[in-house]
KEVEXDREN-322024 format. One record per residue: residue number from 1; x, y, z of N, C-alpha, C in turn. Coordinates in steps of 0.02 Angstrom, whole numbers. Layout:
! residues N
+-----+--------+--------+--------+--------+--------+--------+--------+--------+--------+
:  nr :    n.x :    n.y :    n.z :   ca.x :   ca.y :   ca.z :    c.x :    c.y :    c.z :
+-----+--------+--------+--------+--------+--------+--------+--------+--------+--------+
: NUM :      X :      Y :      Z :      X :      Y :      Z :      X :      Y :      Z :
...
+-----+--------+--------+--------+--------+--------+--------+--------+--------+--------+
***
This chain:
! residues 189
+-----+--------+--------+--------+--------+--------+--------+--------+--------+--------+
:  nr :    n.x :    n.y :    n.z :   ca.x :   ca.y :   ca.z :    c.x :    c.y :    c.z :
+-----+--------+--------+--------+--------+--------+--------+--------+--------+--------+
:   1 :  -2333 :   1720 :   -267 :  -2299 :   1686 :   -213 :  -2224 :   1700 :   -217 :
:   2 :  -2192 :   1728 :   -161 :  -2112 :   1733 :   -168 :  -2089 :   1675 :   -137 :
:   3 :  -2016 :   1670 :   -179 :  -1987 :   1614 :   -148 :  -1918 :   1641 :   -103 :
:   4 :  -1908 :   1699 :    -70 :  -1853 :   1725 :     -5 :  -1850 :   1684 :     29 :
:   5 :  -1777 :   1668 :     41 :  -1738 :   1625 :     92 :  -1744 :   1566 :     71 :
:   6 :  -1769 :   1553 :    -12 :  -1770 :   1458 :     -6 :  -1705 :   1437 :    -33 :
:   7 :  -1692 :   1380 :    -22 :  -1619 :   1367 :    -53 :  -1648 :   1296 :   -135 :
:   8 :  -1590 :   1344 :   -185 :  -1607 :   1301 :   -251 :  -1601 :   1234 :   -213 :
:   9 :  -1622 :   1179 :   -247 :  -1605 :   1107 :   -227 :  -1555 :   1062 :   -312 :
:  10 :  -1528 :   1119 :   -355 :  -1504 :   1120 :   -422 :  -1485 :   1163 :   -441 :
:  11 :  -1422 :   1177 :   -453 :  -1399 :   1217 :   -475 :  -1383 :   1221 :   -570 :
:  12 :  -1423 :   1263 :   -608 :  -1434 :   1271 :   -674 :  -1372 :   1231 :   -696 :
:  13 :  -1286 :   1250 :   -692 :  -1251 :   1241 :   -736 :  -1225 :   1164 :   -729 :
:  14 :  -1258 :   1131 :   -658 :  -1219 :   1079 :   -647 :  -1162 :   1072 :   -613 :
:  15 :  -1148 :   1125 :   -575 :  -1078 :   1123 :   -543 :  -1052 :   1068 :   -484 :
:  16 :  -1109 :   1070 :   -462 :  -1118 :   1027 :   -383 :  -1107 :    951 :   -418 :
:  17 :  -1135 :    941 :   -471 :  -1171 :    870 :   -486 :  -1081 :    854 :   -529 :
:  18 :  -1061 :    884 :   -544 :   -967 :    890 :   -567 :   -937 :    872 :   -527 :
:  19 :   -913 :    912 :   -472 :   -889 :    926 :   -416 :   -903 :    839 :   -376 :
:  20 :   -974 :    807 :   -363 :   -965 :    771 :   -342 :   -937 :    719 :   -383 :
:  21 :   -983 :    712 :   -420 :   -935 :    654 :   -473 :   -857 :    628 :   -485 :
:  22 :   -817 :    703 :   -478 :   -754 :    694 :   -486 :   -721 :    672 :   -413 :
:  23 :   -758 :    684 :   -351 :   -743 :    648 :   -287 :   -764 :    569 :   -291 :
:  24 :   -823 :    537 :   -316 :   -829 :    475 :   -302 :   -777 :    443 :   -355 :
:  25 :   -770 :    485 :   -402 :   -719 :    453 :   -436 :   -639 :    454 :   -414 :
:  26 :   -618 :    498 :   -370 :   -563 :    501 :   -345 :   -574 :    451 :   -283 :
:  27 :   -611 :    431 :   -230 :   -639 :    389 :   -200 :   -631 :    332 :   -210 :
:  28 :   -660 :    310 :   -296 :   -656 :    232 :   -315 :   -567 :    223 :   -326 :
:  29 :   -543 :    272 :   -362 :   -479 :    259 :   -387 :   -414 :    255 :   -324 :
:  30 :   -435 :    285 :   -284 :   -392 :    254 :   -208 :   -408 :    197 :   -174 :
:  31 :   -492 :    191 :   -176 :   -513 :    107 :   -167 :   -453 :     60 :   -198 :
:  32 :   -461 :     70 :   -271 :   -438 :     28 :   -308 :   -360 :     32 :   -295 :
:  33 :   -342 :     83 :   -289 :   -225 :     76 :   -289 :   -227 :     44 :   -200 :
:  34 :   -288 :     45 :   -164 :   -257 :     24 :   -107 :   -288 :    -47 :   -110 :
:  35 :   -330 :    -62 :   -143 :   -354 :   -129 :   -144 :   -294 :   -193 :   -133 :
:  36 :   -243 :   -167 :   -181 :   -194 :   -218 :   -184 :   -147 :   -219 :   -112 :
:  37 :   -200 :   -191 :    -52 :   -143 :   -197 :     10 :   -149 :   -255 :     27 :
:  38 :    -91 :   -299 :     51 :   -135 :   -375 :     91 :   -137 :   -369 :    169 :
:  39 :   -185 :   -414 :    187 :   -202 :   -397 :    280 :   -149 :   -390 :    306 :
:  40 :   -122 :   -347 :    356 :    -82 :   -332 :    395 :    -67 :   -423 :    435 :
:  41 :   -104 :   -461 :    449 :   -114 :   -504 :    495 :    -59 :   -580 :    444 :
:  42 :    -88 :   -553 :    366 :    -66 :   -613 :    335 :     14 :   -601 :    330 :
:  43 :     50 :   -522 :    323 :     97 :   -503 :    326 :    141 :   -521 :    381 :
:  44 :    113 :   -523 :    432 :    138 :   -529 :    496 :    139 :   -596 :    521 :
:  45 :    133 :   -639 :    475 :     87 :   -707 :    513 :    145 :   -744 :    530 :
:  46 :    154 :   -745 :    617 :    238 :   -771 :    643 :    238 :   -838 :    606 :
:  47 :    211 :   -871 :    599 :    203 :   -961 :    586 :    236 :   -985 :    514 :
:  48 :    250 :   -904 :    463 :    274 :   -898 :    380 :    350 :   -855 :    407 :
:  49 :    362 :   -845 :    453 :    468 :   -827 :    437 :    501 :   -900 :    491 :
:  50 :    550 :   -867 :    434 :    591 :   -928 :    427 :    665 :   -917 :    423 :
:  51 :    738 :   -945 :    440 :    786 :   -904 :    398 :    784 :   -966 :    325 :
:  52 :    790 :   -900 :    278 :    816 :   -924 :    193 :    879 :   -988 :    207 :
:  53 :    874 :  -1041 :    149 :    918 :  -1096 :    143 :    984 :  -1069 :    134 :
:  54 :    968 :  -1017 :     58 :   1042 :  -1006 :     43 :   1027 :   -920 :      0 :
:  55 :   1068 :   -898 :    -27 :   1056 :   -824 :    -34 :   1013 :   -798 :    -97 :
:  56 :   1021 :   -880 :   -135 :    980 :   -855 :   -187 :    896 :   -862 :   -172 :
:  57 :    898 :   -915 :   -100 :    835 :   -912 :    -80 :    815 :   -841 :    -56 :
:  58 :    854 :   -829 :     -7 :    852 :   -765 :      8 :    820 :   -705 :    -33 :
:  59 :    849 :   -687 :    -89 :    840 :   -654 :   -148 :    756 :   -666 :   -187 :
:  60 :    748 :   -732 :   -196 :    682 :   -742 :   -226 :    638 :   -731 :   -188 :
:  61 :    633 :   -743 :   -100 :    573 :   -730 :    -65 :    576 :   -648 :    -63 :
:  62 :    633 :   -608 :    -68 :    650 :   -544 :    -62 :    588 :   -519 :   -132 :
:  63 :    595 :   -542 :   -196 :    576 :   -519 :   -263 :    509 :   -540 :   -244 :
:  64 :    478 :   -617 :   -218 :    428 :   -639 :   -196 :    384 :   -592 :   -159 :
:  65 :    405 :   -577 :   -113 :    388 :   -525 :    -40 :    372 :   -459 :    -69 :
:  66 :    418 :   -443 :   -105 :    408 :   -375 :   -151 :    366 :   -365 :   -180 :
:  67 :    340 :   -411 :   -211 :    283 :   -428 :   -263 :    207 :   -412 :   -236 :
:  68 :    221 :   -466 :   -181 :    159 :   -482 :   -151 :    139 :   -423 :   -103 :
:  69 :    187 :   -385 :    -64 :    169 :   -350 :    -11 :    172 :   -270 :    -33 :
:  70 :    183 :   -260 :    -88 :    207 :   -188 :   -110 :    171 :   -131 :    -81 :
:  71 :    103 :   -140 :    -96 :     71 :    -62 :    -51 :     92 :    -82 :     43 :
:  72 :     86 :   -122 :     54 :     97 :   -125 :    120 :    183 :   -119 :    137 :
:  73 :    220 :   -137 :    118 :    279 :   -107 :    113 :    270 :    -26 :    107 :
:  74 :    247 :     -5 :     50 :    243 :     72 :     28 :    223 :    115 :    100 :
:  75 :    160 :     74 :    126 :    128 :    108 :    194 :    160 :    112 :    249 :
:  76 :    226 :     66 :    268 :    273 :     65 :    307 :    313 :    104 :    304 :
:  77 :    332 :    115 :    226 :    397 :    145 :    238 :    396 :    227 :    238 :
:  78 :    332 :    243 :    222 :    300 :    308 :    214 :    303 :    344 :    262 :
:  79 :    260 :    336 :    359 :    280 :    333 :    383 :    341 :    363 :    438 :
:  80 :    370 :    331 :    385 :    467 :    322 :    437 :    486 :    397 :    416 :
:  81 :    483 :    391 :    335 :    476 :    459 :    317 :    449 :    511 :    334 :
:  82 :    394 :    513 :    324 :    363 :    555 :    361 :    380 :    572 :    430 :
:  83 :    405 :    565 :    497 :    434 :    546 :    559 :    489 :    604 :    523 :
:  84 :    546 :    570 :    501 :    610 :    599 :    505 :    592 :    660 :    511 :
:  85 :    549 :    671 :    445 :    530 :    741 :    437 :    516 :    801 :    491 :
:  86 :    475 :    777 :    548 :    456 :    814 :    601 :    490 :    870 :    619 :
:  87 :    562 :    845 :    619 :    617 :    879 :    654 :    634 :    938 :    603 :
:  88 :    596 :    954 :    529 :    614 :    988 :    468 :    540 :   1005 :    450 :
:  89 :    520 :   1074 :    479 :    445 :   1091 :    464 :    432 :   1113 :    417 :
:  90 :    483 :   1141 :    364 :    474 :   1143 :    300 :    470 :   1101 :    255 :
:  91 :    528 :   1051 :    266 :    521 :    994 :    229 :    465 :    950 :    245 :
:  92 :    441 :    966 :    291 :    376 :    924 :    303 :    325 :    944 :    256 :
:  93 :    314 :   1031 :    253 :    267 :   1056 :    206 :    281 :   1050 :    150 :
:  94 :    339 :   1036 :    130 :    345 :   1022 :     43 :    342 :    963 :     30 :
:  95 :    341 :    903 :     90 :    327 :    853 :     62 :    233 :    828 :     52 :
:  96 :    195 :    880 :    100 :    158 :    879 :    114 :    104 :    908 :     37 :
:  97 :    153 :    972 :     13 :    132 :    986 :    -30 :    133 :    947 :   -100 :
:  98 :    190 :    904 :    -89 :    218 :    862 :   -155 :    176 :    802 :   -144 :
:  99 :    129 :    764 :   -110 :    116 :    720 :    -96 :     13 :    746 :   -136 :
: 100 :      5 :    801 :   -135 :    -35 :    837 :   -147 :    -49 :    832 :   -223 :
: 101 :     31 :    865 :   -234 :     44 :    847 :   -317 :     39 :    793 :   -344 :
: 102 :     66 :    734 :   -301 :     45 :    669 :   -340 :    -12 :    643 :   -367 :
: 103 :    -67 :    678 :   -279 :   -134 :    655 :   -311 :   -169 :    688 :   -355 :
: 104 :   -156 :    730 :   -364 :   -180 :    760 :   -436 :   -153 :    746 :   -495 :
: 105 :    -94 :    742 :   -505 :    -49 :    737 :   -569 :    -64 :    678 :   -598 :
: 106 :    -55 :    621 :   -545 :    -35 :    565 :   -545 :    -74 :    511 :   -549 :
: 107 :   -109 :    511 :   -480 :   -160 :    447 :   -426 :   -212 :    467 :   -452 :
: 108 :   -258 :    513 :   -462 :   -316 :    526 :   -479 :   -338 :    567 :   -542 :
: 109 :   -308 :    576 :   -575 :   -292 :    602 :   -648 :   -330 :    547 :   -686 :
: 110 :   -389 :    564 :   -706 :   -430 :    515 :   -755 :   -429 :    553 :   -835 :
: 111 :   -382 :    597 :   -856 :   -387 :    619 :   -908 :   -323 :    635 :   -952 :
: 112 :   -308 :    638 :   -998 :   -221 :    626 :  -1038 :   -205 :    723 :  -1014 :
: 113 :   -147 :    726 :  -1010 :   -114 :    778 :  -1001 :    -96 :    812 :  -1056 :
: 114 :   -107 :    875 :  -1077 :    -67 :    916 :  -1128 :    -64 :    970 :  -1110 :
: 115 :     31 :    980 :  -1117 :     56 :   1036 :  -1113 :     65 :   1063 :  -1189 :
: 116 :     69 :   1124 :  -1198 :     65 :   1163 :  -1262 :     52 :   1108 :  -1310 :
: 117 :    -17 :   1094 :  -1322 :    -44 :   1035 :  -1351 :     15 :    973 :  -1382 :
: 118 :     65 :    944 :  -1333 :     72 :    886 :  -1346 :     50 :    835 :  -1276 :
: 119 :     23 :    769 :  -1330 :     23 :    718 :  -1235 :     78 :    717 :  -1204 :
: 120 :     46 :    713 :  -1143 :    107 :    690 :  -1077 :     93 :    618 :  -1084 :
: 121 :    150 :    558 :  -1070 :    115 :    487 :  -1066 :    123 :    490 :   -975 :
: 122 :    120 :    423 :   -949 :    117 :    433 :   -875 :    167 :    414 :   -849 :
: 123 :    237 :    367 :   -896 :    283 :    363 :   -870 :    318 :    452 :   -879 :
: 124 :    333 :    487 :   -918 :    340 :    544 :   -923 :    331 :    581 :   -828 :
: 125 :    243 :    596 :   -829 :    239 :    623 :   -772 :    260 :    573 :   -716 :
: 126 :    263 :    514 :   -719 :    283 :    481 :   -662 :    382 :    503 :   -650 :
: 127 :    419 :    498 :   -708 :    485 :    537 :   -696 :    498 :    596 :   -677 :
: 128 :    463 :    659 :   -707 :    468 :    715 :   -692 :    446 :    718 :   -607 :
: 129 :    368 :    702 :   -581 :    378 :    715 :   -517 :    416 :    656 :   -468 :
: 130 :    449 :    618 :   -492 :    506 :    587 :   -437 :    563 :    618 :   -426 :
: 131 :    582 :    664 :   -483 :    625 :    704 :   -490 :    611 :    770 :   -457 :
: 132 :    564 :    810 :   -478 :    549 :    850 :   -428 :    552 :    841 :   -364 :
: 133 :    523 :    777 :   -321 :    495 :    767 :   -260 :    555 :    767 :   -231 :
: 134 :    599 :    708 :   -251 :    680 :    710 :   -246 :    724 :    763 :   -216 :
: 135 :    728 :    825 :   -293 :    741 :    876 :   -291 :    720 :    917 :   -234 :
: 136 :    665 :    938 :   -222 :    631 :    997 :   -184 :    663 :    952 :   -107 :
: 137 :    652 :    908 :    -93 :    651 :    893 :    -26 :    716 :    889 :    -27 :
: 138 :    764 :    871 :    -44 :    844 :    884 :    -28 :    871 :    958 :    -29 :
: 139 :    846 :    996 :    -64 :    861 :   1057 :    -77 :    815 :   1109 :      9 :
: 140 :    768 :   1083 :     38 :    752 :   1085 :    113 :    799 :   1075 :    165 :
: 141 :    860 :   1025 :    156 :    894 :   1053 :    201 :    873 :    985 :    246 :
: 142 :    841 :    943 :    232 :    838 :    876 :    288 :    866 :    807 :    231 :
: 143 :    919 :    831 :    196 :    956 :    764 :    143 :    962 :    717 :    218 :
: 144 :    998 :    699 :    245 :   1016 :    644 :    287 :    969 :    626 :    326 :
: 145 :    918 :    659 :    344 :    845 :    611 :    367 :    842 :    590 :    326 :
: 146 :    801 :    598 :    271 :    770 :    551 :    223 :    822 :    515 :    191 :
: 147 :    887 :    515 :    191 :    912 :    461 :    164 :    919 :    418 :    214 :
: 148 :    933 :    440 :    269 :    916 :    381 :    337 :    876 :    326 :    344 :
: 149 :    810 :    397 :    323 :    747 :    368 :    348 :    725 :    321 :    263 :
: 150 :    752 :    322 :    200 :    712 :    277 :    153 :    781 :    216 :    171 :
: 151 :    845 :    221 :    195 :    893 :    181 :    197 :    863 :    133 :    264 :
: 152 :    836 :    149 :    309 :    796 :     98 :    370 :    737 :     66 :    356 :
: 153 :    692 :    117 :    304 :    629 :     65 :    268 :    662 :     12 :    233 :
: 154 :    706 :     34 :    169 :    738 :    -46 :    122 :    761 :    -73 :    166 :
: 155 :    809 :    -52 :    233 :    808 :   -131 :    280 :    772 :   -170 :    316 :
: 156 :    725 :   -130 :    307 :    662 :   -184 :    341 :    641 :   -193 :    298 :
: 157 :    604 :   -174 :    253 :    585 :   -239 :    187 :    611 :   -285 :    172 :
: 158 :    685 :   -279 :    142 :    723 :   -313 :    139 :    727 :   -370 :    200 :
: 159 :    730 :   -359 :    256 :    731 :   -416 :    316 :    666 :   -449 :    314 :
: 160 :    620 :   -430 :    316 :    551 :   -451 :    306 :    540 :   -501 :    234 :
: 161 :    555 :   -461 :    189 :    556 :   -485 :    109 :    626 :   -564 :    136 :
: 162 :    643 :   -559 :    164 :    708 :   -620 :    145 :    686 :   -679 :    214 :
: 163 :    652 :   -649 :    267 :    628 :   -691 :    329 :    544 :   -716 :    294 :
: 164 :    529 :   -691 :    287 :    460 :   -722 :    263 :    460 :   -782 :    222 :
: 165 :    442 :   -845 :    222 :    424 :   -875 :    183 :    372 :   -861 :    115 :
: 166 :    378 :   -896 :     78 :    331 :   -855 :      6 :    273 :   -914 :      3 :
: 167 :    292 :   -986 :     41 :    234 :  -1043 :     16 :    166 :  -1021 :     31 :
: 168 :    151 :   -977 :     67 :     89 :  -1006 :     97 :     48 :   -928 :     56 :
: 169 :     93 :   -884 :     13 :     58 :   -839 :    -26 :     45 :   -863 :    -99 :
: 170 :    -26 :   -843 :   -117 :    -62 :   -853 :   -185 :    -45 :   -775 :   -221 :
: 171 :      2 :   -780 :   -249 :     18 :   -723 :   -294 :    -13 :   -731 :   -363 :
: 172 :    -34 :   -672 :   -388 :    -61 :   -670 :   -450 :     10 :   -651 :   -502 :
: 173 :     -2 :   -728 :   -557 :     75 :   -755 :   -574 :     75 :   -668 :   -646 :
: 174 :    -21 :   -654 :   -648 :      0 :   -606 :   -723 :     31 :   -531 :   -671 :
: 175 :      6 :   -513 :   -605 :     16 :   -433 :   -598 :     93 :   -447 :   -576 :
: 176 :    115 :   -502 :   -549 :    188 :   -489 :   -524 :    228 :   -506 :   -575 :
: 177 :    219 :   -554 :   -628 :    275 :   -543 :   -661 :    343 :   -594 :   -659 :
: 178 :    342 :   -618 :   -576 :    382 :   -659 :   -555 :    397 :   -719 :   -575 :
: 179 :    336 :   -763 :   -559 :    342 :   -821 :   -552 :    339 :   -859 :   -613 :
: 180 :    310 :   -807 :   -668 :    305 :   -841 :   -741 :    379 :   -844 :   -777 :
: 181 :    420 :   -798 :   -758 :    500 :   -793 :   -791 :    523 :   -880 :   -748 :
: 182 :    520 :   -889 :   -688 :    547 :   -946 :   -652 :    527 :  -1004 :   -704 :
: 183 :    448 :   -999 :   -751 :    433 :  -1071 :   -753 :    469 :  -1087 :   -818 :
: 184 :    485 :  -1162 :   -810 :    503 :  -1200 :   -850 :    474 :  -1189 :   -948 :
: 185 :    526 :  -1197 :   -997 :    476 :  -1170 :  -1052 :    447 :  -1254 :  -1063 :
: 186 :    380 :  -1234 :  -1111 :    367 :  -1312 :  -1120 :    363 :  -1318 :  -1205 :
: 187 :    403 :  -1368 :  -1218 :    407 :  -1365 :  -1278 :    331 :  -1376 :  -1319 :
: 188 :    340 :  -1362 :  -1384 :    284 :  -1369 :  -1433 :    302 :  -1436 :  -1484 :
: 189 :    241 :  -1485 :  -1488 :    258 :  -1530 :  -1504 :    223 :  -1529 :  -1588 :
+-----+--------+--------+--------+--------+--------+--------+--------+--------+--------+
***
């Protein structure tokens, strides 16, 4: 019996069965960095801004807001960036390409890095490509968009971060960091 024209349903070395694996796993691991977005609706919710009492209020709902809204901030201000760019079709492709780099290097990298067998740690690669990204896209020739365009995102965070009220958000006191420096120490008796 010949088998012409059938297609394997397995391939001997395993390549396919790799190949996918390392997608559902790149899959879960963007699940997970975007998990921490909060609803657009709760962000927006007119009934929570307010103007701040005084500036240090100002400041804490700012650190507050920061805390709580960060990927959704990130998704805003991305965006704006991206936009400026239009007008700079190169700098579009190198940011396009650098954004590429992240997810590999960076976002979806489930394994330690070694260059001429020493580790990379991840603050390491997290400096080197901010520096790069930095670098390459100013050296394109669109410096004053993007400083425009990240100088109009921090003012709207910032306005948002300082108009928003913080009461009516349940922040998690271990991932932000915030609210545990504010509390009171309690003595040991």
């Amino acid at each position: 019996m010949t088998t012409y024209g059938t297609i394997p349903t397995s391939s001997p070395g395993g390549g396919a069965t790799a190949s996918m694996e390392y997608i559902s796993r790149a899959k879960a691991t963007i699940k997970e960095g975007l998990g921490t977005r909060r609803p657009w609706r709760e962000m927006f919710n007119f009934h929570s801004f307010g103007l701040p009492s005084s500036f240090p209020d100002a400041v804490s709902r700012i650190q507050i807001n920061i805390a709580y809204f960060r990927m959704n901030y990130a998704l805003a201000v991305l965006p704006i960036l991206f936009l400026s760019l239009l007008w700079h079709p190169i700098s579009l492709l190198v940011f396009v390409a650098l954004m590429a780099v992240w997810l590999f290097l960076y976002f979806l990298r489930d394994f330690q890095l070694v260059i001429f067998g020493r580790q990379i740690s991840d603050g390491v690669v997290l400096i080197v490509l901010s520096v790069l990204t930095i670098v390459l896209l100013l050296f394109t020739g669109a410096t004053w968009n993007i400083i425009t365009s990240l100088l109009i995102g921090a003012l709207l965070v910032v306005a948002h971060g300082a108009l928003r009220t913080t009461d009516d958000l349940a922040l998690d006191e271990e991932s932000s960091g915030l609210i545990a420096s504010h509390a009171p120490a309690v003595p040991s008796s």
